[in-house]
C-alpha positions in Angstrom: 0.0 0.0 0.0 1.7 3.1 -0.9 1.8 6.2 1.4 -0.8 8.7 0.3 1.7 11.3 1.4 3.9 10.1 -1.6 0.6 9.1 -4.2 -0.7 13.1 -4.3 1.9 15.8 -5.2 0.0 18.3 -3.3 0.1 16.4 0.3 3.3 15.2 -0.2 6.0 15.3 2.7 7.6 18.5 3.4 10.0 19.2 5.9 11.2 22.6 7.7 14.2 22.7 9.7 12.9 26.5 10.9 12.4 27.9 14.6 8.9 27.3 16.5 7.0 30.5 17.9 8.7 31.1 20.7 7.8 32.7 23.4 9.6 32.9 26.9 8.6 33.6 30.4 10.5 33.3 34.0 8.9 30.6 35.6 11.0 27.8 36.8 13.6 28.7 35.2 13.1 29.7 31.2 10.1 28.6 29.7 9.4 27.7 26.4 5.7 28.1 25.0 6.0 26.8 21.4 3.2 26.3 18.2 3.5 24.7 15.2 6.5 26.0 12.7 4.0 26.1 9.4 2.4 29.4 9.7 -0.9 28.2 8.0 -1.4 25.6 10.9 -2.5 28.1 13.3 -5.7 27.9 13.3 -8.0 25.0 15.3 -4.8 22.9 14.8 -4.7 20.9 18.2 -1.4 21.1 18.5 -0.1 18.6 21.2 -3.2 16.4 21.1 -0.2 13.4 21.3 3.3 13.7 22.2 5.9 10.8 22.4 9.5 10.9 23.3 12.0 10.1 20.8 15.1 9.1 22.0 15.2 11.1 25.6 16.1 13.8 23.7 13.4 14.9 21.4 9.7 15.5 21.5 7.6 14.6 18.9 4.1 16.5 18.5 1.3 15.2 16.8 -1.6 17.3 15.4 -4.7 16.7 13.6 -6.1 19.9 13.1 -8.9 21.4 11.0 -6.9 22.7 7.9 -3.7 20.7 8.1 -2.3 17.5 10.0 1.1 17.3 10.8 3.9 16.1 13.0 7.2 17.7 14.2 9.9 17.0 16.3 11.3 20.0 18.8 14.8 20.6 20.7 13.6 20.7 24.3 16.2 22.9 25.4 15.3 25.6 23.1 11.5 24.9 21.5 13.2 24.5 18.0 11.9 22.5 15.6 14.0 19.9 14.5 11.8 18.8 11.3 8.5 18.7 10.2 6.1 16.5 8.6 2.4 17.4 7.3 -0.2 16.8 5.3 -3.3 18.6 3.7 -5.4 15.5 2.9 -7.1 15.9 6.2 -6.6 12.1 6.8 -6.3 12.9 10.8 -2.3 12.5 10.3 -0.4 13.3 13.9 -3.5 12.3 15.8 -1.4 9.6 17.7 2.2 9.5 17.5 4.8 6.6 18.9 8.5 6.3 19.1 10.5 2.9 18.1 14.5 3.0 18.5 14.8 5.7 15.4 11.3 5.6 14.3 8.3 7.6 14.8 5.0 5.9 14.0 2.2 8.1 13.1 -1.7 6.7 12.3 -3.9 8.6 9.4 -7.7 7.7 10.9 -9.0 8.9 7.2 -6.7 6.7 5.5 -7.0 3.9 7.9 -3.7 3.1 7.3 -0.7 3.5 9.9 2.3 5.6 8.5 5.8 4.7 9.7 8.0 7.5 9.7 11.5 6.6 9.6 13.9 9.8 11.5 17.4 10.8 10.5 19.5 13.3 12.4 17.7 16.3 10.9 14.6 14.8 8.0 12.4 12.6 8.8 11.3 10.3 5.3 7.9 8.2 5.1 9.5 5.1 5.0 6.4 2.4 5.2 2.6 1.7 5.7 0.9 -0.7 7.5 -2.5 -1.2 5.8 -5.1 -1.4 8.7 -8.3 -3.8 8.7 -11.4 -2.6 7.2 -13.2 -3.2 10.8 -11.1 -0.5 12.5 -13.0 2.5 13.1 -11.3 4.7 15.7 -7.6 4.1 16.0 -7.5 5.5 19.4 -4.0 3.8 21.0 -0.5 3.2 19.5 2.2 1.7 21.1 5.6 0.0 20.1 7.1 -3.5 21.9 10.0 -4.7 20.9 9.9 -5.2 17.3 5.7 -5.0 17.3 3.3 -2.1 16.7 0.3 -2.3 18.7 -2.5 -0.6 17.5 -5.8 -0.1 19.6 -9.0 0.2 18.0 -11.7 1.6 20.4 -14.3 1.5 17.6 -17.6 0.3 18.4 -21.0 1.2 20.6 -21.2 -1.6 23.2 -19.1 -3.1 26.0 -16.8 -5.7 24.6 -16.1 -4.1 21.4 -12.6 -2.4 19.9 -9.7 -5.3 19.7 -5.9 -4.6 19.8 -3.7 -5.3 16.0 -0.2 -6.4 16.7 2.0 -5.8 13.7 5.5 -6.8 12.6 7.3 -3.1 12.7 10.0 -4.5 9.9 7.2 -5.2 7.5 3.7 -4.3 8.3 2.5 -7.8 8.4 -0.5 -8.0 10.5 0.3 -10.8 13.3 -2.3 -11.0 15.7 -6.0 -9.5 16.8 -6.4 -9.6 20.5 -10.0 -8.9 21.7 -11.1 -6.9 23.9 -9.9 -8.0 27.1 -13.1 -6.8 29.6 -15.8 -7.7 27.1 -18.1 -6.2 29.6 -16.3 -2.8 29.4 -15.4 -0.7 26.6 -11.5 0.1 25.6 -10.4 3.8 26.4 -8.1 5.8 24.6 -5.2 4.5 26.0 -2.5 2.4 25.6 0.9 1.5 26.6 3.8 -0.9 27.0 5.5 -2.0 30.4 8.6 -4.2 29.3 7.3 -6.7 27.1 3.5 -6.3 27.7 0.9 -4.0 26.8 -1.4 -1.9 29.2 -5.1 -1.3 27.9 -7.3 1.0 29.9 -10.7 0.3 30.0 -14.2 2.1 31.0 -17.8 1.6 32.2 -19.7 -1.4 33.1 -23.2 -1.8 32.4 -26.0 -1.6 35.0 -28.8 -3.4 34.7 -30.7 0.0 33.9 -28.7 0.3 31.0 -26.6 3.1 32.4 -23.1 2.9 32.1 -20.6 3.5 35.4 -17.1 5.9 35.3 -15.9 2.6 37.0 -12.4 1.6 35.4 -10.2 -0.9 34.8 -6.8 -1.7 33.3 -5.5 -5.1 31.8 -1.7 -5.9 31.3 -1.5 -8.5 28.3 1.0 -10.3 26.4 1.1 -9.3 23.0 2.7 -12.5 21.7 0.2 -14.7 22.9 -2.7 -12.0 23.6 -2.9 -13.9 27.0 -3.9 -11.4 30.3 -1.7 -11.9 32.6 -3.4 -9.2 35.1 -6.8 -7.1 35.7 -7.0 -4.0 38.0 -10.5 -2.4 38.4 -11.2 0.9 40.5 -9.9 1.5 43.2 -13.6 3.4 44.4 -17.2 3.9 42.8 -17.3 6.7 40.3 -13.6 7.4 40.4 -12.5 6.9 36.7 -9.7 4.8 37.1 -7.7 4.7 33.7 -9.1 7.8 32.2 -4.8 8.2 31.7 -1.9 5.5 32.1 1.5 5.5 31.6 4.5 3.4 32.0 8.3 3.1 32.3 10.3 0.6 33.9 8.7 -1.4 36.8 6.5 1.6 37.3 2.7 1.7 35.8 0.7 4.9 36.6 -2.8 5.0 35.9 -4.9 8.3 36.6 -8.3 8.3 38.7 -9.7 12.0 38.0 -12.7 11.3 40.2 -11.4 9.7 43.3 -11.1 11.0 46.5 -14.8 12.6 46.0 -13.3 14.3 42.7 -9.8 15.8 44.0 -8.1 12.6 41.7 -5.5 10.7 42.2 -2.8 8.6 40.7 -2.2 5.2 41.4 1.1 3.3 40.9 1.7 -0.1 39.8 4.3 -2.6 39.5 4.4 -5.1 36.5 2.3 -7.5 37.7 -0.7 -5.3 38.9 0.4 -4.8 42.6 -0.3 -1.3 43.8 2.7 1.0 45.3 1.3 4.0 46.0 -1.5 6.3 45.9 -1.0 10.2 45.2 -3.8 12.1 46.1 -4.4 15.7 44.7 -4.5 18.1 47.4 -5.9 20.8 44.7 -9.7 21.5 44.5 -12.1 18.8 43.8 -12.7 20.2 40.1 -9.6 20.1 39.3 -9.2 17.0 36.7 -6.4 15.7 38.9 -5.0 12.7 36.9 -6.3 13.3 33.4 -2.9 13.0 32.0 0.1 11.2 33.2 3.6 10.6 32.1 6.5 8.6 33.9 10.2 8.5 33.5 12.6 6.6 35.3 11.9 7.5 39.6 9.4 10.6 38.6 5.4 10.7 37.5 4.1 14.1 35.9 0.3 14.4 36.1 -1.8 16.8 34.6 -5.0 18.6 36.0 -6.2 20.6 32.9 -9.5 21.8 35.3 -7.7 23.4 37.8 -8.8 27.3 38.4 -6.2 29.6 40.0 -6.7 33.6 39.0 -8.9 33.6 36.2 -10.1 30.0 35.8 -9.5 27.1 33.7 -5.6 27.8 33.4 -5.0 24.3 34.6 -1.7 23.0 36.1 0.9 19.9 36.0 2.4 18.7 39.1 5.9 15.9 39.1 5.9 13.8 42.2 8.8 10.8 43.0 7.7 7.4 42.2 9.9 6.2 45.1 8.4 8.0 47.7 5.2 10.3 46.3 6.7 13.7 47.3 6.3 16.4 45.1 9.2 17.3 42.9 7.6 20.3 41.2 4.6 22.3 40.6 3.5 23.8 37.2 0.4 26.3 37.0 -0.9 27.3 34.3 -1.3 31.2 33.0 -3.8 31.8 30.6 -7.5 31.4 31.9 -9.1 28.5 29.8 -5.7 27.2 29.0 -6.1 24.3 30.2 -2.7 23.6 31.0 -1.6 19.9 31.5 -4.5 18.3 28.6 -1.4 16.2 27.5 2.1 15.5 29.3 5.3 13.9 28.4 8.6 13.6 30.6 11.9 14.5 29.2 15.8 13.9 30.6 16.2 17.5 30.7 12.4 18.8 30.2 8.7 18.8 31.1 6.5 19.0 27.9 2.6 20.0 29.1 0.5 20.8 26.4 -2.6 23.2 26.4 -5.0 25.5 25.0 -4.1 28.4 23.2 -5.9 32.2 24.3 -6.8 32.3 20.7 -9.2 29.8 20.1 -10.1 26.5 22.3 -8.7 24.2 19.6 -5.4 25.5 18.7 -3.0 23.9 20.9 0.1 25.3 22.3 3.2 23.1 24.4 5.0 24.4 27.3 8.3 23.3 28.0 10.0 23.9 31.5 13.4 22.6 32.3 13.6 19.7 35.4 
């Protein structure tokens, strides 16, 4: 199947090695607000919807945006853009984004096809794509293992619906389907790998009235074998449990917005399901505590795009130890309705929270603070 990026001249790959819009402010040290580096992607472009880390040393931001789609990888010392990938096919390119050793993996929903994107030291080339079954509706979740692509497909209107596609990531050969784990619970946008095994979020079980719960559960599967080898529901009624999850190392952190009668909270896992810890949010209860979450190495960054501090809505990010659940750093937002902390991604060097713009609610900017 050959890349529609490559098939029409007019959507064909471009890449910019130009600065970002830059913008700095002393908090914590220099900060780094940066948009998109094409100038007609300003507008309802979404930028930072997904961000992966490439490397430890580059972040990569996805955006499927109204006019154009498009993904670029940034310097996160200075908010440059290292290169730049779009598209004007509207085919949803950059709505999820996923790094493998030099690669960065990038879905097109319109297509239904999965580009891989193969990065050199300053271009980034289409190198491959994965042609997606017919049955997948909503590729919500994309994660590499190993030498596999996972692909999460949360398509579908009742509990039990949505399966997981294992690929080959050398060829594109489909290897595997694996259903839906909690067939009486429907997959959530989420998706992740711990070592050798995938972590699927899942959400709402079905009452008997035909209402459906903000109960929560997460499943850690093999993706050889598609065998479970754990299932960890909510931790409390109502709480959300796996609206976000994240994982490096022995460490899985799985976000609970709605616990602690709505204050949130972020629970941490080891690899087989045994909770560690429980960070509570000591933030107001509106404050969408647990909504995003990213973990490197001894350190989990959560975001709570709700919280109101001067003029509401600006949202905030807070980094906490995984060792012992202090907080590390606090990150408020500045712009009322900024939503600050919608999306998070941990660095070596570097916080990346992504937000709202003040222009309009769907153009996307990314904040970058040094650690």
């Amino acid at each position: 199947m050959r890349s529609p990026l490559a098939r029409r001249p007019h959507a064909r790959a471009r890449l910019a090695a130009s600065t970002a819009l830059l913008t700095l402010a002393a908090v914590a040290g220099a900060t780094i607000v940066t948009g998109p580096a094409q100038p007609y992607c300003d507008i309802e472009n979404g930028y930072g919807a997904s961000m992966a880390v490439l490397g430890g040393r580059r972040l990569v931001v996805g955006s499927a945006g109204e006019f154009c789609d498009f993904v670029e990888a940034l310097d996160p010392g200075t908010g440059e853009t290292v290169w730049s990938l779009y598209d004007l096919d509207d085919t949803d390119f950059g709505s999820r984004v996923a790094t493998i050793g030099r690669d960065v993996l990038v879905t097109r929903l319109g297509a239904s096809a999965l580009e891989v994107v193969r990065v050199e030291p300053a271009t980034a080339v289409v190198r491959a794509t994965y042609e997606v079954p017919r049955s997948v509706t909503s590729i919500a979740g994309l994660v590499a293992v190993n030498q596999r692509v996972a692909l999460l497909n949360a398509g579908g209107s009742a509990p039990g619906d949505g399966a997981i596609y294992v690929f080959d990531s050398r060829n594109g050969a489909l290897l595997r389907t694996v259903p839906n784990p909690e067939p009486q619970r429907f997959l959530r946008r989420a998706l992740v790998r711990v070592g050798r095994r995938l972590v699927i979020s899942h959400w709402g079980l079905g009452n008997p009235d035909g209402s459906v719960s903000l109960d929560g559960s997460v499943s850690i599967v093999d993706p050889e074998t598609g065998t479970v080898d754990a299932v960890v529901g909510s931790r409390e009624a109502g709480d959300s449990f796996g609206s976000a999850i994240a994982a490096d190392g022995p460490v899985i952190a799985v976000g609970a917005p709605g616990a602690s009668g709505g204050r949130g909270a972020v629970h941490l896992f080891d690899r087989s399901g045994r909770l560690r810890r429980t960070i509570v949010s000591d933030g107001p209860s509106t404050g969408c505590f647990g909504d995003a979450v990213a973990v490197r190495r001894d350190a989990v960054l959560v975001g709570a795009p709700c919280t109101s501090l001067a003029d509401g809505g600006e949202g905030a990010a807070y980094l906490y130890s995984t060792r012992t659940g202090a907080l590390i750093g606090s990150y408020p937002g500045r712009e009322g309705g900024g939503r600050l902390g919608l999306n998070v991604a941990l660095l070596r060097t570097a916080v990346a929270l992504a937000g709202r713009g003040p222009d309009t609610a769907d153009n996307g900017v990314v904040r970058l603070v040094p650690r």
